[in-house]
MOPAC internal coordinates of N, CA, C and O (Angstrom, degrees):
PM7 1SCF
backbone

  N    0.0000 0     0.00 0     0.00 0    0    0    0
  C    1.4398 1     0.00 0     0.00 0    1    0    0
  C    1.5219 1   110.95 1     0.00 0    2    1    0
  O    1.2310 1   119.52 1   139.31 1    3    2    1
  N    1.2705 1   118.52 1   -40.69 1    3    2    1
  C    1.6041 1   111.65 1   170.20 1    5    3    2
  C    1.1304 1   125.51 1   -50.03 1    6    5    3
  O    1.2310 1   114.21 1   137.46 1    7    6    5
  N    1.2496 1   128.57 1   -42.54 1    7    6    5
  C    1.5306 1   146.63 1  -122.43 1    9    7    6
  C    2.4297 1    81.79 1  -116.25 1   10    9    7
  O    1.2310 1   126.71 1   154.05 1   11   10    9
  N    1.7597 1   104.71 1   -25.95 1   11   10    9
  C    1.1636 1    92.56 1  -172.46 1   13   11   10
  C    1.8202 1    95.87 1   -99.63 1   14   13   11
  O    1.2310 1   126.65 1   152.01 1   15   14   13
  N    0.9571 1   104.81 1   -27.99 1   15   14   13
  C    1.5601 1   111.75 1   177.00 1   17   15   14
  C    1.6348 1   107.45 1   -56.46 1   18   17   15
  O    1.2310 1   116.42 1   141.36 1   19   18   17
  N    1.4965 1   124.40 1   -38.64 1   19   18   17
  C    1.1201 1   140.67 1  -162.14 1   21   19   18
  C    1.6277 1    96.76 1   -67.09 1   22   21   19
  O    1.2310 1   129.02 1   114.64 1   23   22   21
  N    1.6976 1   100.22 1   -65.36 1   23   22   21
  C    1.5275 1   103.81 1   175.81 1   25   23   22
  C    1.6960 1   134.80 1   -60.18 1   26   25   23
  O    1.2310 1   130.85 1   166.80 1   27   26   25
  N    1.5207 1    96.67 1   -13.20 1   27   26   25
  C    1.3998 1   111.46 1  -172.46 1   29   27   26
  C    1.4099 1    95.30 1   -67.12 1   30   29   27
  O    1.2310 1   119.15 1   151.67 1   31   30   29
  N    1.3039 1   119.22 1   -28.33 1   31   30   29
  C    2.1144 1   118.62 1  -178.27 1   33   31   30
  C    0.8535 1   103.34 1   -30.22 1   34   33   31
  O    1.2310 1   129.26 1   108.07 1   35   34   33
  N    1.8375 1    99.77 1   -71.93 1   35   34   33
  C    1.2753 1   122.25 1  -159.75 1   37   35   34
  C    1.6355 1    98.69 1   141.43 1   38   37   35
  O    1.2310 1   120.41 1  -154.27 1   39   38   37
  N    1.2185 1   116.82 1    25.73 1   39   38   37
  C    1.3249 1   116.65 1  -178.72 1   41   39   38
  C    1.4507 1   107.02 1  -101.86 1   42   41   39
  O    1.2310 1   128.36 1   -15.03 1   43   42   41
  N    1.6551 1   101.51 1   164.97 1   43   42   41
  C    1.8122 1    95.59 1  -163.30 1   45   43   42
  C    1.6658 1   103.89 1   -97.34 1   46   45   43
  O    1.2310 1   120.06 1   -23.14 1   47   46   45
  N    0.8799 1   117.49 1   156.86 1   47   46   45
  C    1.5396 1   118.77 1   145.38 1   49   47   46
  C    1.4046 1   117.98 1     2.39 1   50   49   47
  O    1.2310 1   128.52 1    99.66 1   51   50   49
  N    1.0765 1   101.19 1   -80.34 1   51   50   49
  C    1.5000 1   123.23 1  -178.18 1   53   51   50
  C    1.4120 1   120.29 1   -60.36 1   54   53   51
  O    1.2310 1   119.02 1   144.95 1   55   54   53
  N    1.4478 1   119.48 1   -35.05 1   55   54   53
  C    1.5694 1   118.12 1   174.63 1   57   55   54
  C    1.7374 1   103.25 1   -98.18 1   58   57   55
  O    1.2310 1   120.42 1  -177.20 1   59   58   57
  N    1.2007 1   116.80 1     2.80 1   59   58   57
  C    1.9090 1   113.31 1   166.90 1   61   59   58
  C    1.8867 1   100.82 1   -80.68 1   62   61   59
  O    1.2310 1   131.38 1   120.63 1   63   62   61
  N    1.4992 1    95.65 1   -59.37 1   63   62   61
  C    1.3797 1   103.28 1  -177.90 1   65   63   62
  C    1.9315 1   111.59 1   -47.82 1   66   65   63
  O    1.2310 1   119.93 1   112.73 1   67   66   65
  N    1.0328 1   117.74 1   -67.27 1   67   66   65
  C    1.7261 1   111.05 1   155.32 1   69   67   66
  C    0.9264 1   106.62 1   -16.44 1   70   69   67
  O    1.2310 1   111.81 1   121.40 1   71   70   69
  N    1.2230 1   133.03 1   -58.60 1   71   70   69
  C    1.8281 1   128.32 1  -121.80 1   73   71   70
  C    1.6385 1    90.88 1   -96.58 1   74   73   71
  O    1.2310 1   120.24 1   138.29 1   75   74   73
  N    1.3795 1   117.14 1   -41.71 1   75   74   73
  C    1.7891 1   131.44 1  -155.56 1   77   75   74
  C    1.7432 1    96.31 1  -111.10 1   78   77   75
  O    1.2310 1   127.91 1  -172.04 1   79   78   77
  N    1.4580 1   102.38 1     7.96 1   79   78   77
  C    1.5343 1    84.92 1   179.57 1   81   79   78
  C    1.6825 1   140.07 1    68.31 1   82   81   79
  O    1.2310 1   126.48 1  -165.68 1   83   82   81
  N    1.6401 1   105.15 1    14.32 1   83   82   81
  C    1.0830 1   121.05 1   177.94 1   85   83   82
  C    1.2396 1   126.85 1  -123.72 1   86   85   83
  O    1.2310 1   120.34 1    -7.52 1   87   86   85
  N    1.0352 1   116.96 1   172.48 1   87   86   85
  C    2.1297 1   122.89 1   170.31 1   89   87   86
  C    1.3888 1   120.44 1   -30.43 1   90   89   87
  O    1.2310 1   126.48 1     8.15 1   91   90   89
  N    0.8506 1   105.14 1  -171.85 1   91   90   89
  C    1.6862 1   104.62 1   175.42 1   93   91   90
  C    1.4554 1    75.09 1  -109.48 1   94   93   91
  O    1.2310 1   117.37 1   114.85 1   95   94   93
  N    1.3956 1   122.61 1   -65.15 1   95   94   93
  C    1.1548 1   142.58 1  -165.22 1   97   95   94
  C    1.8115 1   109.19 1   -43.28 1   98   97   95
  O    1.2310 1   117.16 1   178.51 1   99   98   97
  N    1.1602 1   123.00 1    -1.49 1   99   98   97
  C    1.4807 1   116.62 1  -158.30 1  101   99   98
  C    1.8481 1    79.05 1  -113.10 1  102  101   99
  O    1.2310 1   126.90 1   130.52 1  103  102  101
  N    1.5392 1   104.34 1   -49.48 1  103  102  101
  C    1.3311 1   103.00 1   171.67 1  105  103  102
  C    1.1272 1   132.31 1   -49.88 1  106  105  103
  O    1.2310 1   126.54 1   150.99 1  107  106  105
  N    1.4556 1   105.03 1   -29.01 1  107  106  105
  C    1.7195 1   105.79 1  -176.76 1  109  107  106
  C    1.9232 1    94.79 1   -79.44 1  110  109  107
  O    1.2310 1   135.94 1   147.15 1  111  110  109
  N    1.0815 1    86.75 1   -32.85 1  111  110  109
  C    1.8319 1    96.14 1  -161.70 1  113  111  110
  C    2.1627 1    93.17 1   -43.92 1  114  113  111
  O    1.2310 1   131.71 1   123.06 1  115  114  113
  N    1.7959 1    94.99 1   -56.94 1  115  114  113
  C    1.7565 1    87.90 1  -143.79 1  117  115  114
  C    1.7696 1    86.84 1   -91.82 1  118  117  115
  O    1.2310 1   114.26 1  -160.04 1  119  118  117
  N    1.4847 1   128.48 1    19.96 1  119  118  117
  C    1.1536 1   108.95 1   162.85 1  121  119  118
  C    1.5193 1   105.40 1   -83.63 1  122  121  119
  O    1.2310 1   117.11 1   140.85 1  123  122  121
  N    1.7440 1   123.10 1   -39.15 1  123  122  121
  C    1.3045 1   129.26 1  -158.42 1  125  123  122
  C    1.3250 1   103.26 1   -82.10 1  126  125  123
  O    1.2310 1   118.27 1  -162.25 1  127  126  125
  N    1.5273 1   120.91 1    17.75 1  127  126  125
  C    0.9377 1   136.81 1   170.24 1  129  127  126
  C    1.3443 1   127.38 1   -74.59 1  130  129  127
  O    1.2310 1   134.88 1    95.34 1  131  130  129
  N    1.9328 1    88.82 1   -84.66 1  131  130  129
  C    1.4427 1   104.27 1   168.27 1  133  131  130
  C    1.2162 1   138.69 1   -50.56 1  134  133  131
  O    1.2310 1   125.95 1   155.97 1  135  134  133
  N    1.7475 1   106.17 1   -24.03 1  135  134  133
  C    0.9555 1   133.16 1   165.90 1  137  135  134
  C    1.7165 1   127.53 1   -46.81 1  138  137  135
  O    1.2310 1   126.66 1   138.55 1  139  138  137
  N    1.5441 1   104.80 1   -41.45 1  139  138  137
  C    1.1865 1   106.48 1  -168.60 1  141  139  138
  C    1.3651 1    93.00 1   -89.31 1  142  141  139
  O    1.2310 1   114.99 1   129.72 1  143  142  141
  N    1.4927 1   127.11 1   -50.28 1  143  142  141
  C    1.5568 1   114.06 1   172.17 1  145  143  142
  C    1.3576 1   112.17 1   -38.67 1  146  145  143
  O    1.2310 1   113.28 1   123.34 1  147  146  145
  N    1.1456 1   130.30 1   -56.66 1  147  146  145
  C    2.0423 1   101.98 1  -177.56 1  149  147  146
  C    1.3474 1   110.14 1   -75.50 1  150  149  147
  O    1.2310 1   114.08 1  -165.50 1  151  150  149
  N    1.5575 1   128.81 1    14.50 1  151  150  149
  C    1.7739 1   120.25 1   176.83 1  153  151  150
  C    1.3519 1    89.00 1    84.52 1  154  153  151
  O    1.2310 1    79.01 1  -145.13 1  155  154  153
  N    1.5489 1   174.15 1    34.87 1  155  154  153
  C    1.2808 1   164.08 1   150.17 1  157  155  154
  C    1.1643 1   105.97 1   -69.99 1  158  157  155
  O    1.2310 1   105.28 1   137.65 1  159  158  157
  N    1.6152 1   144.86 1   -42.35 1  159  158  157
  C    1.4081 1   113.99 1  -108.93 1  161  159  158
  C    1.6610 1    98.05 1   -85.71 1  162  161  159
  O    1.2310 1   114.23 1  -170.98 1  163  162  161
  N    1.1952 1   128.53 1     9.02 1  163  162  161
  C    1.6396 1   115.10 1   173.40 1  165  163  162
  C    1.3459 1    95.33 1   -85.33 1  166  165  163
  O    1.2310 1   106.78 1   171.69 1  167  166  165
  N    1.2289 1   142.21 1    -8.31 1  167  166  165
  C    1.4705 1   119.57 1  -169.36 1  169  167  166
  C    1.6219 1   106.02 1   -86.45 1  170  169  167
  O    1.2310 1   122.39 1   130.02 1  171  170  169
  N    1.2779 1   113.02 1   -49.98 1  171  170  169
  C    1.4393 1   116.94 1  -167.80 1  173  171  170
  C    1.6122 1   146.85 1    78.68 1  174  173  171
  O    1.2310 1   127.38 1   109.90 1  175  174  173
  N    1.2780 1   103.41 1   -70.10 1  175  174  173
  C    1.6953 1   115.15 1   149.46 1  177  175  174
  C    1.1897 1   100.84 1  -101.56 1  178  177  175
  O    1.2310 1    92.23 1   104.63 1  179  178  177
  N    1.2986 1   164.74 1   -75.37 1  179  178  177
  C    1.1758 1   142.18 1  -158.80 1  181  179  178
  C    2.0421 1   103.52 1   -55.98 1  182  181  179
  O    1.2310 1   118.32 1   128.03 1  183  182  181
  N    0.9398 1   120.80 1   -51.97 1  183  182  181
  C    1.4532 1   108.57 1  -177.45 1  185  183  182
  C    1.5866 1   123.11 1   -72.76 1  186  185  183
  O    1.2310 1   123.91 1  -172.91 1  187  186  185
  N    1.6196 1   110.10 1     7.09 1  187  186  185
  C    1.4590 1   109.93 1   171.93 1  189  187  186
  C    2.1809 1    99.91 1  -100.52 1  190  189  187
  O    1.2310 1   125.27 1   177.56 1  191  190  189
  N    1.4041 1   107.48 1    -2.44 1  191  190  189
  C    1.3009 1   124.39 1   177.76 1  193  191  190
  C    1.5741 1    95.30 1   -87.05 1  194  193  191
  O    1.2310 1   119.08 1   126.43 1  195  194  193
  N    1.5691 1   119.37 1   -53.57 1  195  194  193
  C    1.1331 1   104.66 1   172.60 1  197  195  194
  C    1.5241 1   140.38 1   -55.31 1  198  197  195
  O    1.2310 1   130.23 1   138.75 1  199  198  197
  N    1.2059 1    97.88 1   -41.25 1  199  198  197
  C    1.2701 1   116.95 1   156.74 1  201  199  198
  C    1.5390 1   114.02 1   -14.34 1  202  201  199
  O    1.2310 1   141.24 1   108.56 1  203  202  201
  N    1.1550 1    76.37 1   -71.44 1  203  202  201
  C    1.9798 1    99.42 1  -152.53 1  205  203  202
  C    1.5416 1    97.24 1   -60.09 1  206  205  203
  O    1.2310 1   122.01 1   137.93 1  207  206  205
  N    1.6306 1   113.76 1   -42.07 1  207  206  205
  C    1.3812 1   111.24 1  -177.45 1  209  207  206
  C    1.7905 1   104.82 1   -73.91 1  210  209  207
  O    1.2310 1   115.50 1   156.92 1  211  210  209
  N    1.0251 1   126.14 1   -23.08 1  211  210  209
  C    1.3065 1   114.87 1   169.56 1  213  211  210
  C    1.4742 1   131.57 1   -70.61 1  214  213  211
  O    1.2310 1   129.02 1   145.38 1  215  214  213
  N    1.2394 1   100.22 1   -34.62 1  215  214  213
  C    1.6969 1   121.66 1   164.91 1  217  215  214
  C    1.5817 1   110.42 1   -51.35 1  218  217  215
  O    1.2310 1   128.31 1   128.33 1  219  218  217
  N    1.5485 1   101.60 1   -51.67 1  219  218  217
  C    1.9128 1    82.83 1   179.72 1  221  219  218
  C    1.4399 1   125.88 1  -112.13 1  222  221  219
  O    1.2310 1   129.24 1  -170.32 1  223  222  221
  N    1.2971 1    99.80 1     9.68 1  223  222  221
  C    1.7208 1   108.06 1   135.51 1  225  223  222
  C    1.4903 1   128.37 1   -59.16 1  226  225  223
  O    1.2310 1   125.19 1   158.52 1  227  226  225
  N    1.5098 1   107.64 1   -21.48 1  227  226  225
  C    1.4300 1   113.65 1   173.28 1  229  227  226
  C    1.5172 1   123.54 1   -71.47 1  230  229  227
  O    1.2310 1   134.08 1   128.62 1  231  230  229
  N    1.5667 1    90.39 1   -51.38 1  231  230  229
  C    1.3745 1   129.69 1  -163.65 1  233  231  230
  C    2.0328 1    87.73 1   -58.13 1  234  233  231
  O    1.2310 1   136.38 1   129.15 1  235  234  233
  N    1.2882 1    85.89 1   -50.85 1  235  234  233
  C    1.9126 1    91.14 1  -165.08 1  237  235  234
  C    1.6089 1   103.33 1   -49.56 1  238  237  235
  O    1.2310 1   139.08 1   111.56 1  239  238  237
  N    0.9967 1    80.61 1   -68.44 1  239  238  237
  C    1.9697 1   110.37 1  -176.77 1  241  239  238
  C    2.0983 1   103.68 1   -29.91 1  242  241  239
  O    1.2310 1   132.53 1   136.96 1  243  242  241
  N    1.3730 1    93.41 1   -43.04 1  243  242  241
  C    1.8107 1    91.56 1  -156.93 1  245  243  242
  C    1.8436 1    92.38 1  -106.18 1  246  245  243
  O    1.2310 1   113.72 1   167.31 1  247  246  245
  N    1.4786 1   129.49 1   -12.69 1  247  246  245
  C    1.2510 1   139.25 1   174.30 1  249  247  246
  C    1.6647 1   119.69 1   -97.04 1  250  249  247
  O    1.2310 1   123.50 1   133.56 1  251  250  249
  N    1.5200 1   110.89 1   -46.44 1  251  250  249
  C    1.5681 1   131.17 1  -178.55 1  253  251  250
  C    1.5002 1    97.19 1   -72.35 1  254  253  251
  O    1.2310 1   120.10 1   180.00 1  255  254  253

């Protein structure tokens, strides 16, 4: 969830992996992850957009 929260900014691969101290490759690993758990993983940038809009639909829902 970090690593998708991270990208939801708008940050790349490459500046999450910096940021958390890991691979690029670890990044690609646990996005193509999460990804496949919600059914996304052909979208990619549009489903790390989804993401993000699903996240604070959550956030609203269990905070609002």
């Amino acid at each position: 969830m970090e690593v998708m929260n991270e990208l939801s900014k708008g940050k790349s691969n490459h500046t999450v992996a910096e940021e958390m101290l890991i691979s690029h490759k670890t990044v690609s690993a646990h996005k193509c992850n999460a990804l496949k758990k919600m059914g996304l993983c052909k979208l990619n940038a549009h489903a790390i957009n989804i993401y993000g809009i699903y996240k604070n639909l959550l956030q609203q829902r269990v905070f609002g």
